[in-house]
C-alpha positions in Angstrom: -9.5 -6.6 4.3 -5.8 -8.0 5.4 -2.9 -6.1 3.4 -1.3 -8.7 1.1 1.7 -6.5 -0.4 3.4 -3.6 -0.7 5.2 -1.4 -3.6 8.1 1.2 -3.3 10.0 3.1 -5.9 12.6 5.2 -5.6 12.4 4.9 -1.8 15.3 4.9 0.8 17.6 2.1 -0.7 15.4 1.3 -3.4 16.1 2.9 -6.5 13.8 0.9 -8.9 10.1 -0.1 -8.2 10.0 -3.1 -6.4 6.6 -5.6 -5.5 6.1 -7.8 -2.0 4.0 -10.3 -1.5 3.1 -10.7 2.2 2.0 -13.7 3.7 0.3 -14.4 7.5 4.0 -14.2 8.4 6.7 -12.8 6.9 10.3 -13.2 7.6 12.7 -10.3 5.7 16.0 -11.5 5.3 19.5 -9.2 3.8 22.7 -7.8 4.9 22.7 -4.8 6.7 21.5 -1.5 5.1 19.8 -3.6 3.0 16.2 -1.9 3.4 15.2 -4.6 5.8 14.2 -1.7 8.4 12.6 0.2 5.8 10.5 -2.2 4.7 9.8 -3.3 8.0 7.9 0.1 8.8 6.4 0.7 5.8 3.0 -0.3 6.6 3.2 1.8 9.3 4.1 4.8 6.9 1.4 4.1 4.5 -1.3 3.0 6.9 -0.7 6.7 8.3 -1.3 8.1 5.0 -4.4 6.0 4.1 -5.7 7.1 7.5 -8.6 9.7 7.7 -6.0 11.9 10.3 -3.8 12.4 7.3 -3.3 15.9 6.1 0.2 15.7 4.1 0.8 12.7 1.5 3.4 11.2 3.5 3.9 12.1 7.9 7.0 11.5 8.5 6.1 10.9 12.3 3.6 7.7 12.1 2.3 5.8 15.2 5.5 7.3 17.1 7.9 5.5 14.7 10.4 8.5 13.0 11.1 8.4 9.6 13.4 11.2 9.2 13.7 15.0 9.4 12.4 16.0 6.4 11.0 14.3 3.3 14.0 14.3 1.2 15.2 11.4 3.8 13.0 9.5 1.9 14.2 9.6 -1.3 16.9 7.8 -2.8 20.0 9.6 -2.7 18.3 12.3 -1.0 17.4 13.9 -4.6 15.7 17.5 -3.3 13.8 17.7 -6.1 13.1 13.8 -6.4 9.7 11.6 -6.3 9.1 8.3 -4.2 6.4 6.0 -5.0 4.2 3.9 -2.2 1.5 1.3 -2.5 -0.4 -1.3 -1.4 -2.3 -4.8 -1.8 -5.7 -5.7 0.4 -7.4 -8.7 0.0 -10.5 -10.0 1.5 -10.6 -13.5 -0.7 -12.8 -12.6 -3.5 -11.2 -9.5 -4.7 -7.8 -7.4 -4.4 -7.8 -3.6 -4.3 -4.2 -2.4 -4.6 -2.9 1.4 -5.4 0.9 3.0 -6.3 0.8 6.8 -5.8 4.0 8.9 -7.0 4.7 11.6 -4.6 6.8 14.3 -6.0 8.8 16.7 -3.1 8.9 20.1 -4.4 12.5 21.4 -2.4 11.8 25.3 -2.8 8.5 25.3 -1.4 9.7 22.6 0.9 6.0 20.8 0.3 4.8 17.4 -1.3 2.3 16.9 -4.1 0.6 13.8 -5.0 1.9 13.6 -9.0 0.3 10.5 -9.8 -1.7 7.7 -8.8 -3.0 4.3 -10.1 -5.9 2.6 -8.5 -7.1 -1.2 -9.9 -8.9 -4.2 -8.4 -10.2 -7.8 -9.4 -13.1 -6.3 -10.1 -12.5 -2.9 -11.8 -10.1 -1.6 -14.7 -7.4 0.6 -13.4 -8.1 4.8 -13.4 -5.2 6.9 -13.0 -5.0 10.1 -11.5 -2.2 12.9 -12.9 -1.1 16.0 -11.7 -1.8 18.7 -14.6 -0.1 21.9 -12.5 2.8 23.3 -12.8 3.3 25.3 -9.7 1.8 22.9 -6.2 0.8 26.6 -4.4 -1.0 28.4 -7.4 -2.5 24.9 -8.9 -2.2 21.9 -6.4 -5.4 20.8 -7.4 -6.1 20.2 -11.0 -6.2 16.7 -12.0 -6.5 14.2 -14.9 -8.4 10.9 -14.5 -7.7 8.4 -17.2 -9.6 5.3 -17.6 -8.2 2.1 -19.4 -11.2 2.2 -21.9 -9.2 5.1 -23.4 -11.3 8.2 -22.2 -9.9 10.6 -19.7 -11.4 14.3 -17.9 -10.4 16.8 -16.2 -11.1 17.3 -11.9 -10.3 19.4 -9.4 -9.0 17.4 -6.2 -7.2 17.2 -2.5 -5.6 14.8 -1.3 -5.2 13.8 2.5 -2.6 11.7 2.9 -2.6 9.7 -0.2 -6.8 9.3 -0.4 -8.4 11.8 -3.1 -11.4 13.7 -2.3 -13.1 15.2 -5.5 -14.0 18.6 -5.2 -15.5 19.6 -9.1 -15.8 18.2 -12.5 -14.4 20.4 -14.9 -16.9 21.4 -17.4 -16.3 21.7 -21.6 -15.2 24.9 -21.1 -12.6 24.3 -18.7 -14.2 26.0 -15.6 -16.0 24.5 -12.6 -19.6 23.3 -12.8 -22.0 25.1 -10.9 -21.7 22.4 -7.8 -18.2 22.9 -5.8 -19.4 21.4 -2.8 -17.1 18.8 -1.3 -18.4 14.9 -2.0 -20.2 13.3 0.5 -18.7 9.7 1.3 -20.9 6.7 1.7 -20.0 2.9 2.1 -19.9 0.6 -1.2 -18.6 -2.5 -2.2 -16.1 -2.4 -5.2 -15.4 0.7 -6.3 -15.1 4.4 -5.7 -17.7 6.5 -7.8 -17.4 10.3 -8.2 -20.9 11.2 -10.1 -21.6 14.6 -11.4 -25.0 15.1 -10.4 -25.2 18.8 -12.2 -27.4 19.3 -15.4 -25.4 17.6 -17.8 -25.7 14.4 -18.2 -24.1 12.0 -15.3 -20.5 11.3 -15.6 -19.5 8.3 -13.9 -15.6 7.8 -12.6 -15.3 4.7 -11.3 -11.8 4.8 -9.0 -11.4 0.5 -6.9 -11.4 1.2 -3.6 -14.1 0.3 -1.0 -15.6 3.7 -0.4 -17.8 6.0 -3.0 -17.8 9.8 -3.5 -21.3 10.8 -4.6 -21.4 14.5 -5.4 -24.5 15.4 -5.0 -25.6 19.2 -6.8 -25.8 22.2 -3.9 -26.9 25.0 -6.6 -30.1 25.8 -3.8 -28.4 26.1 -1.2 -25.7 28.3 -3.3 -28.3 30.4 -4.1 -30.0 30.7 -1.1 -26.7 31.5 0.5 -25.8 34.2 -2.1 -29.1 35.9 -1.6 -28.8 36.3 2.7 
């Protein structure tokens, strides 16, 4: 798939989302300190973060280009406690896949937590992840997927970079289901699905994207593990 746009918000120069359409060639034009540079790089920023070497939402060192000394460089203003957003278009001809995550800088911890994050495609509603902790070291991880049909649960989730890996449904009760394993990743053509596979019945969370989580349940292998 060829990347046909980008989105930033609140990033560098730009204090207000703003959408670009990119073409087989295309020629940026301002005065200076315009954000000409910064959108010049930005693919390199986000392809870095879309990468499977990512470990933080945002590397501020990507394919040797430097992007500052610390996050807040980012932001507009240089808020410390302020949020950028990022995202991007792909195309292959027959469908579009494009995402806008909000990253949110928390300045005490000096850390960066992925608060938000909207995933849609031709071929799929949009499914929004949200951020339900409070503090990003005692509860980085507990998430809210909303669907546009209306319905919405509760996950718990990493990010690397700015990719989500589903860790656990939550169950009715609020806790973990019996399966914690990590999902296992498998090729597919339209959409991400994150299935619970535990003894309820299956939950399907369909997030566009061209790669599938499939939990499957390890409750054997728990066991058998528990009882060594």
């Amino acid at each position: 798939m060829r990347l046909s746009g980008l989105s930033v918000e609140n990033f560098k120069p730009f204090s207000k989302r703003i959408d670009i359409e990119l073409g087989p060639l295309t020629v940026l034009i301002g005065r200076n300190s315009s954000g000409k540079s910064a959108l010049a790089r930005l693919p390199l920023l986000i392809g870095r973060a879309l990468s499977s070497e990512a470990v933080s939402p945002v590397e501020l060192d990507a394919s040797g280009v430097d992007f500052g000394a610390s996050f807040v460089d980012l932001i507009h203003n240089r808020v410390p406690h302020g949020a950028i957003g990022l995202g991007a278009t792909f195309a292959d001809g027959t469908n579009q896949i494009s995402f806008h995550s909000t990253v949110q800088h928390v300045d005490e911890f000096m850390l960066q937590v992925v608060s938000r994050c909207v995933w849609s495609s031709d071929e799929a509603k949009p499914v929004t992840m949200s951020w339900l902790g409070r503090e990003p070291l005692a509860d980085p991880g507990h998430y809210s997927i909303e669907h546009a049909v209306g319905t919405s649960s509760e996950v718990k989730a990493s990010f690397k970079g700015l990719l989500p890996t589903i860790v656990a449904p939550e169950s009715a009760t609020g806790k973990l289901t019996s399966s914690d394993s990590k999902p296992r990743w498998r090729a597919h053509s339209s959409a991400w699905d994150i299935k619970d596979h535990s003894e309820r019945a299956p939950q399907t969370v369909s997030i566009p994207g061209r790669v599938a989580a499939e939990r499957g349940s390890e409750r054997k292998r728990s066991t058998s593990s528990a009882r060594r």
